[in-house]
C-alpha positions as CSV (number, residue, x, y, z in Angstrom):
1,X,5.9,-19.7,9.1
2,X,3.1,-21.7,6.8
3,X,-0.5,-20.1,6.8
4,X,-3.4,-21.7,5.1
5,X,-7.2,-21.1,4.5
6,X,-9.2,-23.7,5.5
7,X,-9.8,-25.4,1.9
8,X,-6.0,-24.7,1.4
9,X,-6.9,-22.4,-1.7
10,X,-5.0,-19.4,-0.2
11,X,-1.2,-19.7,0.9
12,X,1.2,-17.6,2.6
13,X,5.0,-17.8,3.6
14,X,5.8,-15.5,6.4
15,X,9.1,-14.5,8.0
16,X,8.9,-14.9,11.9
17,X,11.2,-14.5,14.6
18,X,10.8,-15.9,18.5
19,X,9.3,-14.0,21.1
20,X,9.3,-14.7,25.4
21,X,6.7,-14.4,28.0
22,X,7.4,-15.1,32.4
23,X,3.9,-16.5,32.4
24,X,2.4,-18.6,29.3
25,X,-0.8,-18.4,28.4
26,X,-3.0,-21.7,29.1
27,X,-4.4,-22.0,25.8
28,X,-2.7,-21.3,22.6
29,X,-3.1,-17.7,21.6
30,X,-3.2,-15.8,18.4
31,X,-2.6,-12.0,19.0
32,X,-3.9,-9.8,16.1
33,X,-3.8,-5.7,16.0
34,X,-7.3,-4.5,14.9
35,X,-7.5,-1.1,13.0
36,X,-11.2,-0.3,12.2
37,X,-12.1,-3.7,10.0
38,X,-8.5,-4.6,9.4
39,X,-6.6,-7.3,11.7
40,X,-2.8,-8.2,11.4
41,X,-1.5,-11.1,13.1
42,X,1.3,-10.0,15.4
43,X,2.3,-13.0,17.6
44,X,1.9,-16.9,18.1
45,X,1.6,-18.7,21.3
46,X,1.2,-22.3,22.1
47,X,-0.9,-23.1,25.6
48,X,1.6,-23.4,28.6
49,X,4.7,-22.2,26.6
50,X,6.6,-19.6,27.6
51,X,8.4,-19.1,23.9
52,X,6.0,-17.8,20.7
53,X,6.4,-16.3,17.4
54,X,6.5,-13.0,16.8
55,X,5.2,-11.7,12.9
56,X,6.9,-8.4,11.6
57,X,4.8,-5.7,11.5
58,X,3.8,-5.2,7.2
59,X,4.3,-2.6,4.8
60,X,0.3,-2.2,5.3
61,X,0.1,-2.3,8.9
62,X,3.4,0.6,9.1
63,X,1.1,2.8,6.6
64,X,-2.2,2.5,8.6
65,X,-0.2,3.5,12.0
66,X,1.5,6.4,9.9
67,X,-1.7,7.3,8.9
68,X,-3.3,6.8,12.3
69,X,-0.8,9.3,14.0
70,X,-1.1,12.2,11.5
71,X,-4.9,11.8,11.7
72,X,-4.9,12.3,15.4
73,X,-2.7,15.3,15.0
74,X,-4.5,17.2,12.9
75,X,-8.3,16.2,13.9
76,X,-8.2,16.1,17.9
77,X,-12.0,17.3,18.2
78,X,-13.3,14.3,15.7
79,X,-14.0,10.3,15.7
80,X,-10.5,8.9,15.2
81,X,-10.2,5.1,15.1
82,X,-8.2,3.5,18.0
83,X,-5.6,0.4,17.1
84,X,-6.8,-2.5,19.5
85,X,-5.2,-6.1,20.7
86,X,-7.2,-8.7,19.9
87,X,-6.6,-12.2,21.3
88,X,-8.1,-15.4,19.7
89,X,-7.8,-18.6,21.8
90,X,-7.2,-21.1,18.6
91,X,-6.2,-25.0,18.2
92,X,-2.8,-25.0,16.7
93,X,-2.1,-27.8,14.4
C-alpha cells in the first residue's frame, strides 16, 4: 500500500495483507485505533465490498499497548487511557 499527504510532500510504503467481512460496509471505511492523541490505521474497506486491507500493527502501536497494559496493572484507582476504534467514512481514490 501507497499513502500520501495531500500536497504529496510526505510518502509512505506499507506492507498490507487482505482482510473479510459477511456484511460490507456501504461507504468506504478507514478504521484507525486511537490511543490518547495518537491514531494508527488498522484496516481498509471499499463501500459494498466484502474484502479490505488489513495494516500490521507497528513497532509504536505494540509499545503503547505494552505500555497500556502494565499501566492498568499497576494504577487501577487512577485515569488510565482507554484504546478506542475510530471509523472515518473517506473517498478512496
Amino acid at each position: 500500500m501507497s499513502v500520501s499527504s495531500a500536497d504529496t510532500s510526505t510518502h509512505v510504503f506499507q506492507s498490507t495483507f487482505g482482510a473479510e467481512v459477511l456484511t460490507p460496509k456501504n461507504k468506504s471505511t478507514l478504521v484507525f485505533h486511537r490511543y490518547g492523541d495518537q491514531y494508527f490505521l488498522e484496516q481498509i474497506w471499499s463501500g459494498g465490498e466484502q474484502e479490505g486491507t488489513q495494516v500490521p500493527e507497528s513497532r509504536s502501536e505494540r509499545t503503547i499497548r505494552r505500555q497500556l497494559a502494565q499501566t492498568r496493572q499497576s494504577n487501577m484507582s487512577g485515569k488510565v487511557m482507554k484504546i478506542e476504534t475510530v471509523d472515518l467514512v473517506a473517498s478512496l481514490f
